[in-house]
N, CA, C and O of each residue as an XYZ file, in Angstrom:
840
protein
N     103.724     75.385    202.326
C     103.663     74.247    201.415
C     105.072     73.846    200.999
O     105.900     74.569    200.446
N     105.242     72.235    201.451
C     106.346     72.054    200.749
C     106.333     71.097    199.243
O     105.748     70.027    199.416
N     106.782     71.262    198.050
C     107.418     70.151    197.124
C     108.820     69.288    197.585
O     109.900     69.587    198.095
N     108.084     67.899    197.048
C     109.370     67.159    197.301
C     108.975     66.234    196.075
O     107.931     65.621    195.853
N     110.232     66.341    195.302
C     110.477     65.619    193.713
C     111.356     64.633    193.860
O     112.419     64.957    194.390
N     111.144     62.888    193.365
C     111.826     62.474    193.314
C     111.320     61.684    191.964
O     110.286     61.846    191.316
N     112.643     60.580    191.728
C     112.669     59.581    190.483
C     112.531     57.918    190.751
O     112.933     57.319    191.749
N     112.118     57.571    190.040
C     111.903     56.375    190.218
C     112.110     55.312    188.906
O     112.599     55.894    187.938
N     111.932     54.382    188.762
C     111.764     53.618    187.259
C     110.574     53.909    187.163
O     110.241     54.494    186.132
N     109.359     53.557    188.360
C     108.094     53.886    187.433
C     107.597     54.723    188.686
O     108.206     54.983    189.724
N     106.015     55.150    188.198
C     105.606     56.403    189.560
C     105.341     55.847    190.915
O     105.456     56.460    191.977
N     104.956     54.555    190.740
C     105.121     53.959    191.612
C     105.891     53.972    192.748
O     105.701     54.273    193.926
N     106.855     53.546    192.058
C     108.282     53.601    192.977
C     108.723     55.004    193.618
O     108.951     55.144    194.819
N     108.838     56.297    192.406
C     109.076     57.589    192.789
C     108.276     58.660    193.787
O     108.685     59.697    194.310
N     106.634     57.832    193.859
C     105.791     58.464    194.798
C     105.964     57.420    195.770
O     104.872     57.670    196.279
N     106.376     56.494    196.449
C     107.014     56.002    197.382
C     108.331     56.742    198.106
O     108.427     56.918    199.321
N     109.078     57.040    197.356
C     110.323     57.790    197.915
C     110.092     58.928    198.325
O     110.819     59.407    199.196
N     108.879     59.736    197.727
C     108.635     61.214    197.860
C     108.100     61.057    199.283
O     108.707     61.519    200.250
N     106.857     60.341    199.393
C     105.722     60.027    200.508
C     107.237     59.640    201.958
O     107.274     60.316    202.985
N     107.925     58.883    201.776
C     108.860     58.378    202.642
C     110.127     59.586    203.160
O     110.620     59.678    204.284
N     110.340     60.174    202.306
C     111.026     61.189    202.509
C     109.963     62.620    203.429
O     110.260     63.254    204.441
N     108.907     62.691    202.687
C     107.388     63.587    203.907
C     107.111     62.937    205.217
O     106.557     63.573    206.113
N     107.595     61.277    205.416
C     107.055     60.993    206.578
C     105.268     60.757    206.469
O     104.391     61.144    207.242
N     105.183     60.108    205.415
C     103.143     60.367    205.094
C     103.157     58.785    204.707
O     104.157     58.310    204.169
N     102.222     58.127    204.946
C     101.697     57.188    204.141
C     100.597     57.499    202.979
O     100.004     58.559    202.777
N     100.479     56.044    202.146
C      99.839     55.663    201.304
C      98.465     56.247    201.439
O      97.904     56.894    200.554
N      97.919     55.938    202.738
C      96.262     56.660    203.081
C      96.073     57.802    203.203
O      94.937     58.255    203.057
N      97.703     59.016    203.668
C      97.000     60.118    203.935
C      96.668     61.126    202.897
O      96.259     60.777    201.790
N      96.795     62.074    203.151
C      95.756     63.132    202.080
C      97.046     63.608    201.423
O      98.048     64.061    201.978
N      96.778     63.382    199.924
C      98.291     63.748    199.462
C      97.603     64.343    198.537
O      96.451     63.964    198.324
N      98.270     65.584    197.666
C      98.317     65.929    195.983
C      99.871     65.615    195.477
O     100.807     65.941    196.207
N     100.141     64.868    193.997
C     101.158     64.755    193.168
C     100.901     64.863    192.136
O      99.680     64.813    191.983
N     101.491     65.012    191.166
C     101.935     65.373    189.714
C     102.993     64.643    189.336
O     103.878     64.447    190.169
N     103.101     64.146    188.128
C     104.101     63.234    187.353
C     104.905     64.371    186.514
O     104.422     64.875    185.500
N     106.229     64.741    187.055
C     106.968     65.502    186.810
C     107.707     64.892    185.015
O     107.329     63.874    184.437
N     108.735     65.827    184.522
C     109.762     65.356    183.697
C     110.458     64.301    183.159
O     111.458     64.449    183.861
N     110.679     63.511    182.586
C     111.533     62.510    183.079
C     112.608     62.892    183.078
O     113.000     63.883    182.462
N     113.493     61.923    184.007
C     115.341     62.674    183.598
C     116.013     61.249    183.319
O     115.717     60.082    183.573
N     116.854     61.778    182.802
C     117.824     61.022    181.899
C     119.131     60.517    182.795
O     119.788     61.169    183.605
N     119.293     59.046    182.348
C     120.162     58.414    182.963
C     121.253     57.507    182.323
O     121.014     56.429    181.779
N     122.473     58.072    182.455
C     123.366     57.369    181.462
C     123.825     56.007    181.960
O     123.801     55.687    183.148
N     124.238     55.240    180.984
C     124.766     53.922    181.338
C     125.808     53.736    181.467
O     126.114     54.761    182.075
N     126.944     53.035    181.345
C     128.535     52.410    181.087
C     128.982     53.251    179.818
O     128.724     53.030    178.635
N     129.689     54.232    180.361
C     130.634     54.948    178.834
C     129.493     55.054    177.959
O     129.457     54.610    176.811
N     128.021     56.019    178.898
C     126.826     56.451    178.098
C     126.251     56.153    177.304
O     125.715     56.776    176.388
N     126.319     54.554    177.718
C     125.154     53.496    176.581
C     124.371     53.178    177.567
O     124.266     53.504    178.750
N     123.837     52.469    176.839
C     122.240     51.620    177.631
C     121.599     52.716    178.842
O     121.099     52.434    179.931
N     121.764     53.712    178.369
C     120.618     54.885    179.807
C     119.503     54.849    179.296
O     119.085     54.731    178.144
N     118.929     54.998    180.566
C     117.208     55.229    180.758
C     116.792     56.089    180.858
O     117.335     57.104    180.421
N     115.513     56.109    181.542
C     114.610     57.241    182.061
C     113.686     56.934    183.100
O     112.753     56.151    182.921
N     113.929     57.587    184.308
C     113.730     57.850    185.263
C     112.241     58.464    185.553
O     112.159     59.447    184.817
N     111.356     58.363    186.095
C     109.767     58.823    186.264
C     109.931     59.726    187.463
O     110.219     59.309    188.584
N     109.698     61.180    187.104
C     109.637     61.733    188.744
C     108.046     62.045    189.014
O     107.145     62.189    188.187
N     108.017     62.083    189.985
C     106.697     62.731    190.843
C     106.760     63.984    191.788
O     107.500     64.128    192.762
N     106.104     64.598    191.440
C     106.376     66.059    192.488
C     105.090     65.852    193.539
O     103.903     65.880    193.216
N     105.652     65.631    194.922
C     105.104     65.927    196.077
C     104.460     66.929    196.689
O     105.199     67.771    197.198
N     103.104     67.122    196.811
C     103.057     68.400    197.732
C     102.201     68.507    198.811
O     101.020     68.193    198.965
N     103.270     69.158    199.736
C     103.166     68.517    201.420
C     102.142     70.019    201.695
O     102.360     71.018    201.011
N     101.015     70.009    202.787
C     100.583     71.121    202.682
C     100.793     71.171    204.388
O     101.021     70.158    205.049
N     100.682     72.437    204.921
C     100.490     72.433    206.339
C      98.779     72.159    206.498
O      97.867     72.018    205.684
N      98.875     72.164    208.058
C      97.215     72.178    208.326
C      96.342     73.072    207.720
O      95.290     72.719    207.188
N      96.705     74.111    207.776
C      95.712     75.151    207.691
C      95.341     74.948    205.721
O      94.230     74.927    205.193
N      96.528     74.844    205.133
C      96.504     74.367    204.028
C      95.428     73.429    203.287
O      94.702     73.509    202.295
N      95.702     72.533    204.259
C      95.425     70.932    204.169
C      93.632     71.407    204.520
O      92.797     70.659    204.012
N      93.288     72.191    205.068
C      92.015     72.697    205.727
C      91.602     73.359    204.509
O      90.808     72.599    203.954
N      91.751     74.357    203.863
C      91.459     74.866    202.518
C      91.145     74.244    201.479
O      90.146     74.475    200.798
N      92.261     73.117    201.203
C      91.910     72.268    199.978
C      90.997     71.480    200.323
O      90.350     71.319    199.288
N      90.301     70.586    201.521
C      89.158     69.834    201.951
C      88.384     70.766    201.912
O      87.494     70.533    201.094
N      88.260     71.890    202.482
C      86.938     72.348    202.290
C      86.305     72.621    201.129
O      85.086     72.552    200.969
N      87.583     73.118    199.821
C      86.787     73.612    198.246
C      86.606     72.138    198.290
O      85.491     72.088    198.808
N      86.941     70.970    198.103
C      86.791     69.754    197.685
C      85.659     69.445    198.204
O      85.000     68.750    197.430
N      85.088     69.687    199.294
C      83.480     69.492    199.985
C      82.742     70.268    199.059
O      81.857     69.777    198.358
N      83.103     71.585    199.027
C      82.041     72.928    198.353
C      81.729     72.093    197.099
O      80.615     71.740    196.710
N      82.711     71.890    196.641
C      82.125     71.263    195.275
C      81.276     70.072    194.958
O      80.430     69.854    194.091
N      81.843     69.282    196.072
C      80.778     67.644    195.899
C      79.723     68.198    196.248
O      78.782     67.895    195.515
N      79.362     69.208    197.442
C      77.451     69.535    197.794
C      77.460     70.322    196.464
O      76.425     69.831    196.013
N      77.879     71.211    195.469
C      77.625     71.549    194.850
C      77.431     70.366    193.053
O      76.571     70.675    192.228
N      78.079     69.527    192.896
C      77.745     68.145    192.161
C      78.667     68.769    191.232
O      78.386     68.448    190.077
N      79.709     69.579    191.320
C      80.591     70.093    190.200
C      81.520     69.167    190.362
O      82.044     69.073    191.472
N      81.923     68.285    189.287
C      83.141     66.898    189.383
C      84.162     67.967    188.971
O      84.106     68.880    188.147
N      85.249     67.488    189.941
C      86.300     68.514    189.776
C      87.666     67.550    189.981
O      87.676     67.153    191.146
N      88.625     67.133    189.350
C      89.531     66.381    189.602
C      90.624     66.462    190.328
O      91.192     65.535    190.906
N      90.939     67.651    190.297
C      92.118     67.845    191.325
C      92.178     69.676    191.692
O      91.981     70.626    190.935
N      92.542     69.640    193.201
C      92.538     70.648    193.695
C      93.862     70.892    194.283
O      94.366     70.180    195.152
N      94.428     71.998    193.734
C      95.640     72.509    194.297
C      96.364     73.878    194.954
O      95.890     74.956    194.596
N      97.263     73.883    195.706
C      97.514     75.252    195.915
C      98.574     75.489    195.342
O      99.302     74.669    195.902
N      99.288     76.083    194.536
C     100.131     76.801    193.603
C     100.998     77.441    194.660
O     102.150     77.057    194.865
N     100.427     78.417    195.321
C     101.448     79.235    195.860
C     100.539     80.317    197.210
O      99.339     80.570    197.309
N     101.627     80.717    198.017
C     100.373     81.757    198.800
C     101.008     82.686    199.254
O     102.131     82.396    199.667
N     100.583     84.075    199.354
C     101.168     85.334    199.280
C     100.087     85.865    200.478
O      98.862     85.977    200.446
N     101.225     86.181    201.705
C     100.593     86.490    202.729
C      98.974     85.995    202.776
O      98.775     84.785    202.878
N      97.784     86.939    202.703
C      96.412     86.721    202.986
C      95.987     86.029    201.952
O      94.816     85.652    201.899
N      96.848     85.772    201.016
C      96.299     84.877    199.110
C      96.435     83.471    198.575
O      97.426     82.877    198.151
N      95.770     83.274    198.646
C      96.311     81.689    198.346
C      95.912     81.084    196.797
O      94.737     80.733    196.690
N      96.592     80.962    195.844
C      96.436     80.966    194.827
C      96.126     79.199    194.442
O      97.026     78.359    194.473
N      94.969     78.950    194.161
C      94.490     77.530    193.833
C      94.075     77.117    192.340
O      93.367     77.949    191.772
N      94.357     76.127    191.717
C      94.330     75.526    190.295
C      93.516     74.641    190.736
O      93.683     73.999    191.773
N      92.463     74.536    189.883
C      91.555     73.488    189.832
C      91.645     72.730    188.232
O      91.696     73.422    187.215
N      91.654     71.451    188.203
C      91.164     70.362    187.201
C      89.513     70.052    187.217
O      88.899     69.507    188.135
N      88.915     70.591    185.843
C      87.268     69.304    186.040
C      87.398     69.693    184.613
O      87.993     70.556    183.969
N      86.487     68.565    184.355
C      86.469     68.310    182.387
C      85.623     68.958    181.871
O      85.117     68.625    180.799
N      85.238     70.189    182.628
C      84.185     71.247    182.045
C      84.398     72.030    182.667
O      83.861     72.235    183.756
N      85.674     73.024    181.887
C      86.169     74.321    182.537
C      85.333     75.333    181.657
O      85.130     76.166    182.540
N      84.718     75.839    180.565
C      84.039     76.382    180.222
C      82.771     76.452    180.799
O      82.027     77.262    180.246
N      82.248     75.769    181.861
C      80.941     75.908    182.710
C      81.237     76.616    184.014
O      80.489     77.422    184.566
N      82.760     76.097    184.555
C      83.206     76.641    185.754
C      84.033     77.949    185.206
O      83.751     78.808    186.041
N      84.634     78.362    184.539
C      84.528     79.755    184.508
C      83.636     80.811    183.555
O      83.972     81.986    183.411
N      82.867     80.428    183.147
C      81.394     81.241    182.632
C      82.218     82.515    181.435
O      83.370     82.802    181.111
N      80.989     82.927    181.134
C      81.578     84.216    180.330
C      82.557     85.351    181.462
O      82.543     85.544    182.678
N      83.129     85.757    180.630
C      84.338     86.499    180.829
C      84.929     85.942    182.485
O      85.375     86.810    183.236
N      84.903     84.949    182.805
C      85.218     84.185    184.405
C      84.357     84.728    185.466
O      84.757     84.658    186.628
N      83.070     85.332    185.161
C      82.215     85.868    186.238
C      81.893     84.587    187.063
O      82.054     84.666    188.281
N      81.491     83.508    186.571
C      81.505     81.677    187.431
C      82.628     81.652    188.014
O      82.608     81.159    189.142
N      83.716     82.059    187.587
C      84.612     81.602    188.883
C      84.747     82.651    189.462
O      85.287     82.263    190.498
N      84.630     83.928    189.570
C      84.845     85.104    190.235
C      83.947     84.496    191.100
O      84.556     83.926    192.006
N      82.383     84.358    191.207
C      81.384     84.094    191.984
C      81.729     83.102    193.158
O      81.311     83.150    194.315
N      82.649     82.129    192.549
C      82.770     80.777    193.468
C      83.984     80.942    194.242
O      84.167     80.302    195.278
N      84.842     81.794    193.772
C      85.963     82.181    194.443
C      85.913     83.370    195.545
O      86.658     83.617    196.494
N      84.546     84.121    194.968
C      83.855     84.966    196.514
C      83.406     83.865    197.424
O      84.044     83.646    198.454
N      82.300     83.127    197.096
C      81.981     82.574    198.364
C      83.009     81.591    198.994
O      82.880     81.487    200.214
N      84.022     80.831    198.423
C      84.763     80.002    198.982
C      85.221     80.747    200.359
O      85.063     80.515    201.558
N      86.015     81.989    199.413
C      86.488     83.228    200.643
C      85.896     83.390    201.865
O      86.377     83.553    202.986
N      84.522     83.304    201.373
C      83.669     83.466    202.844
C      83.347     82.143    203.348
O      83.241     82.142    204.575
N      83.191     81.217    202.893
C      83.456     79.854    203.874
C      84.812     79.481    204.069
O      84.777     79.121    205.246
N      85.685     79.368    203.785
C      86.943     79.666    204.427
C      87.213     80.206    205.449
O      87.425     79.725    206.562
N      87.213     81.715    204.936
C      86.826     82.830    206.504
C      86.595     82.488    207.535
O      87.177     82.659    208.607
N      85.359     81.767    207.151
C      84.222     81.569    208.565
C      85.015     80.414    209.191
O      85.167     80.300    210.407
N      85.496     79.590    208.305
C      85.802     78.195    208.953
C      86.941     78.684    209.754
O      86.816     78.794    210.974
N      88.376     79.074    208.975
C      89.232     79.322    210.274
C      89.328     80.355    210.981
O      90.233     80.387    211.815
N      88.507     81.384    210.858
C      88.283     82.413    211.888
C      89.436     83.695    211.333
O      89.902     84.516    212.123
N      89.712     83.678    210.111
C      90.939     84.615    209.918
C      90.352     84.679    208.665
O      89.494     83.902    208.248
N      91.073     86.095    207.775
C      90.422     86.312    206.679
C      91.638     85.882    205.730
O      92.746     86.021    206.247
N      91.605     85.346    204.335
C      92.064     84.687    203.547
C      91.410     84.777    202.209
O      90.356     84.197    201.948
N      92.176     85.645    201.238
C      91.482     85.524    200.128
C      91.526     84.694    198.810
O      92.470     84.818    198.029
N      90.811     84.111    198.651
C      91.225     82.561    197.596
C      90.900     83.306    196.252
O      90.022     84.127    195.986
N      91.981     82.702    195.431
C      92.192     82.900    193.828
C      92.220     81.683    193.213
O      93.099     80.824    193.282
N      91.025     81.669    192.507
C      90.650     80.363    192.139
C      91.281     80.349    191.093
O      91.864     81.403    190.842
N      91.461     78.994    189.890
C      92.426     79.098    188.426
C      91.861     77.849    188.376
O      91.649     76.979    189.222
N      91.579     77.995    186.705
C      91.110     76.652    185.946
C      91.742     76.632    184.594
O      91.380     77.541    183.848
N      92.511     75.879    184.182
C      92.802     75.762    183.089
C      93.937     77.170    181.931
O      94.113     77.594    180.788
N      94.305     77.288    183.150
C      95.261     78.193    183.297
C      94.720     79.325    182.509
O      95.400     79.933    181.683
N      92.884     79.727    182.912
C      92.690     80.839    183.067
C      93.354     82.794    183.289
O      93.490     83.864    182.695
N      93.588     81.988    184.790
C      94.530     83.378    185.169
C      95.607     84.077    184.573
O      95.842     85.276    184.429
N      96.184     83.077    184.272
C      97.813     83.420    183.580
C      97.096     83.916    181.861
O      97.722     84.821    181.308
N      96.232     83.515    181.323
C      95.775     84.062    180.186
C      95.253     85.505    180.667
O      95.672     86.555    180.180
N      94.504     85.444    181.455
C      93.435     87.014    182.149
C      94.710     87.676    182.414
O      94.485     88.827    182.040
N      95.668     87.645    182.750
C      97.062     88.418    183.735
C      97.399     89.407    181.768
O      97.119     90.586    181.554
N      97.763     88.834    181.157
C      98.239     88.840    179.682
C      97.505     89.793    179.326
O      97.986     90.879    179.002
N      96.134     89.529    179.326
C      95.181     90.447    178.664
C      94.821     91.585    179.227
O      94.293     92.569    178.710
N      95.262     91.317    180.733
C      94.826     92.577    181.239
C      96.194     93.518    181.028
O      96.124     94.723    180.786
N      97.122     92.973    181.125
C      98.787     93.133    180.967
C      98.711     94.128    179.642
O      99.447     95.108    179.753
N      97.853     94.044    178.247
C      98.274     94.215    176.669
C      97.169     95.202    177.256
O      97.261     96.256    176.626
N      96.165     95.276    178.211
C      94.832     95.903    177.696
C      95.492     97.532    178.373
O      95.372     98.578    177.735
N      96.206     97.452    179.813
C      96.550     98.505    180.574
C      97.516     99.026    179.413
O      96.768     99.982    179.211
N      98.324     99.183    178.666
C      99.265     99.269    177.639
C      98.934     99.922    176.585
O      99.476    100.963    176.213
N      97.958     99.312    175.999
C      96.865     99.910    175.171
C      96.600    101.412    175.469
O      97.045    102.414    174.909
N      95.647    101.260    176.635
C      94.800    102.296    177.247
C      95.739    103.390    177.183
O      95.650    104.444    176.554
N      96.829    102.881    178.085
C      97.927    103.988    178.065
C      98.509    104.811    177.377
O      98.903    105.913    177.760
N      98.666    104.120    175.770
C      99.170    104.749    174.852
C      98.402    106.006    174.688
O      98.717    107.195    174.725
N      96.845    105.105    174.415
C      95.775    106.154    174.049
C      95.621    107.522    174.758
O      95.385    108.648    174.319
N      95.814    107.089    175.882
C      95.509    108.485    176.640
C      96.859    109.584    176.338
O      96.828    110.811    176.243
N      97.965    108.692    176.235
C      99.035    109.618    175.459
C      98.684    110.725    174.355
O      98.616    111.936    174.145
N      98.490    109.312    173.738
C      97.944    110.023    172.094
C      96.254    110.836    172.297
O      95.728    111.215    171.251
N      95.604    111.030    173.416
C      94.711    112.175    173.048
C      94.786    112.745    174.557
O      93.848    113.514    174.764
N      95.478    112.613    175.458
C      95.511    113.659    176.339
C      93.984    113.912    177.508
O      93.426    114.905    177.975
N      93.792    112.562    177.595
C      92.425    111.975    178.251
C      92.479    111.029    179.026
O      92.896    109.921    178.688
N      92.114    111.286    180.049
C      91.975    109.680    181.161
C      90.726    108.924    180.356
O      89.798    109.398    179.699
N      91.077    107.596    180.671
C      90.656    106.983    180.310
C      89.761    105.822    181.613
O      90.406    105.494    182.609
N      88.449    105.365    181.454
C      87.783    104.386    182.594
C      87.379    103.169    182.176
O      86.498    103.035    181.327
N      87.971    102.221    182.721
C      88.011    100.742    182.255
C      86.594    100.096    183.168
O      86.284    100.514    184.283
N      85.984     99.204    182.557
C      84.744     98.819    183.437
C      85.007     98.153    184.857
O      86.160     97.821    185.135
N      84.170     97.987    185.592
C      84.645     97.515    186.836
C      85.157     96.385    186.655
O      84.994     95.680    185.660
N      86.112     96.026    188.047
C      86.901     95.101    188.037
C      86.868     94.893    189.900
O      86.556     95.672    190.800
N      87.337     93.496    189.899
C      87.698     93.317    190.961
C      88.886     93.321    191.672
O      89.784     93.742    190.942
N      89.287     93.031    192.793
C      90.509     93.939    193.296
C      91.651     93.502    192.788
O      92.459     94.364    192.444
N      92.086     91.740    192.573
C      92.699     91.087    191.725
C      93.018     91.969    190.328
O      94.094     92.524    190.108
N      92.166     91.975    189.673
C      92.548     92.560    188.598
C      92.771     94.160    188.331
O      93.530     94.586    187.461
N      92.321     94.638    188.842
C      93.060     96.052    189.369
C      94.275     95.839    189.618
O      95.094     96.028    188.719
N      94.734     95.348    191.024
C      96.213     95.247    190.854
C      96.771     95.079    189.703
O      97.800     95.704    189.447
N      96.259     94.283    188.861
C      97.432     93.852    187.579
C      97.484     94.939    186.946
O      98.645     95.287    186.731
N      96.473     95.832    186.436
C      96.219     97.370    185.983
C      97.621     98.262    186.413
O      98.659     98.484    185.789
N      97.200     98.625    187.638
C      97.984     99.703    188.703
C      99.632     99.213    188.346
O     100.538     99.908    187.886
N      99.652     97.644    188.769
C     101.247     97.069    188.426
C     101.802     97.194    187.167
O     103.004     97.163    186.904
N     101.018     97.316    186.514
C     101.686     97.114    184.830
C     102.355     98.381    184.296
O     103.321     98.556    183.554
N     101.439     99.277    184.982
C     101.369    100.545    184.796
C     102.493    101.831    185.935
O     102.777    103.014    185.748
N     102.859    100.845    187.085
C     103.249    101.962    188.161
C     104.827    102.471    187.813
O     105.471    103.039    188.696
N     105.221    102.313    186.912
C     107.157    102.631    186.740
C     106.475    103.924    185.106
O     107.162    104.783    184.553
N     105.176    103.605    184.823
C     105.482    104.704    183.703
C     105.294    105.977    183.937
O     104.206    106.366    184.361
N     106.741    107.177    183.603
C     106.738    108.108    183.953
C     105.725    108.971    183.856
O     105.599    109.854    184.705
N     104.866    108.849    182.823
C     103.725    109.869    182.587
C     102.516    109.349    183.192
O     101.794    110.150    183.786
N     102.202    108.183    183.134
C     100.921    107.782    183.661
C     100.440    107.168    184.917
O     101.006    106.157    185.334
N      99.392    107.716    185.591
C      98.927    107.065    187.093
C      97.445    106.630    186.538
O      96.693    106.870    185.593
N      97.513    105.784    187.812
C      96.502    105.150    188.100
C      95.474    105.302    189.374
O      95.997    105.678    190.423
N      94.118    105.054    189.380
C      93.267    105.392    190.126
C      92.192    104.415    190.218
O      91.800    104.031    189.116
N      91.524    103.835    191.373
C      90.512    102.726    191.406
C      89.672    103.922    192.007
O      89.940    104.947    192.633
N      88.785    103.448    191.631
C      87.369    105.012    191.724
C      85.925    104.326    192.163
O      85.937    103.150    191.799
N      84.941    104.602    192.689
C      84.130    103.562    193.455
C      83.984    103.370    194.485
O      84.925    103.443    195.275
N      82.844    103.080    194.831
C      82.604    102.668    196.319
C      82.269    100.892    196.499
O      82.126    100.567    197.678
N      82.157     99.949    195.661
C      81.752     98.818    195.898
C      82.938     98.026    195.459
O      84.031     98.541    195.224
N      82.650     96.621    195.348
C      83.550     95.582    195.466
C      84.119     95.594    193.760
O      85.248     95.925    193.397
N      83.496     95.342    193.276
C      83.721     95.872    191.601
C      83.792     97.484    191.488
O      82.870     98.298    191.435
N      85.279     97.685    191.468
C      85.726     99.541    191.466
C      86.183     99.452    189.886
O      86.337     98.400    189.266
N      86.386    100.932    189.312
C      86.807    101.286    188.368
C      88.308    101.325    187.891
O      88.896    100.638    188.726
N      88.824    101.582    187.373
C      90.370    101.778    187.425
C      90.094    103.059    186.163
O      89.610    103.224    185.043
N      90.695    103.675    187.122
C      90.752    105.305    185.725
C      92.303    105.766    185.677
O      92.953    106.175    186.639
N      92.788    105.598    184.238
C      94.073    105.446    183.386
C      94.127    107.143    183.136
O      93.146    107.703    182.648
N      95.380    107.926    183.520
C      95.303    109.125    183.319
C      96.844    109.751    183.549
O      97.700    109.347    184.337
N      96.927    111.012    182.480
C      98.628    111.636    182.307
C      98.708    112.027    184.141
O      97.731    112.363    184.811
N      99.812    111.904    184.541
C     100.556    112.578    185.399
C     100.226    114.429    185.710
O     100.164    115.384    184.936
N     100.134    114.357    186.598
C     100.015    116.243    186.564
C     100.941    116.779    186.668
O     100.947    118.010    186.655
């Protein structure tokens, strides 16, 4: 995935320069965002403006194949969803932000709705390009809140088991959030970590060093 940011007087103009600089027209399949404005001085720094940027983002095919397909999943599914994006992708991960004006329906109590929809995407994905790819869905900047909490919760735990000399077992989790567990946790000298389980939702058991 590439970004390409440019300025303009209005977005108009600045998603013209972006699109022209990608080599894309007006019709093809684009995502943008209305960036910052930046500041523009005048004659001996009077009369400046402000400049409208737009951030571009160019996806490859396979990319470009991911974001059409959640964008299908969702219209057969009648979930209005406004914009679909990819953030970033880490080898087999592809980390996606979704917009719809009812993010409290799409991620359910404790995000089990989007855990659910972000399994099956995985598996229509999968199937579609023949390679495995695991999608991380994000609404409303969900994740980055869940990362925090799981971040304060591994911390917590930790102390505790300090202070009474007890492993400790956190309820299941999925593999996503495990990692954040194990990571938060892997530089402290006294304490390891352990995912325990045989199914897709494993345990994470918090415990002193031997």
């Amino acid at each position: 995935m590439k970004v390409i940011e440019k300025y303009g007087k209005t977005e108009d103009e600045a998603l013209s320069l972006a699109l022209k600089e990608a080599g894309m027209a007006r019709e093809d399949n684009y995502t943008y965002e209305v960036s910052q404005k930046e500041g523009r001085s005048g004659f001996l720094g009077l009369g400046g403006g402000k400049n409208l940027g737009v951030k571009l983002f160019v996806y490859e095919e396979e990319e470009q194949k991911i974001v059409d397909k959640i964008k299908e999943f969702f219209k057969v599914m009648d979930i209005s969803i406004d914009d679909v994006r990819i953030n970033k992708r880490e080898d087999d991960r592809v980390f996606i932000s979704l917009q719809t004006p009812d993010m409290g329906t799409l991620i359910g109590r404790r995000g089990k709705t989007l855990e659910s929809i972000q399994f099956i995407l995985s598996l229509i994905i999968n199937k579609s390009l023949e390679k495995n790819i695991y999608i991380i869905l994000d609404a409303g900047n969900y994740r980055e809140k869940r990362v925090k909490t799981l971040e304060n919760l591994a911390k917590n735990i930790a102390s505790r088991v300090r202070k009474y000399k007890k492993p400790f077992i956190l309820e299941p989790m999925n593999s996503y959030d495990r990692r954040i567990i194990h990571s938060t946790l892997q530089d402290e000298e006294d304490i390891q970590t352990q995912s325990i389980g045989d199914r897709v939702y494993k345990k994470v058991k918090i415990m002193l060093k031997r």
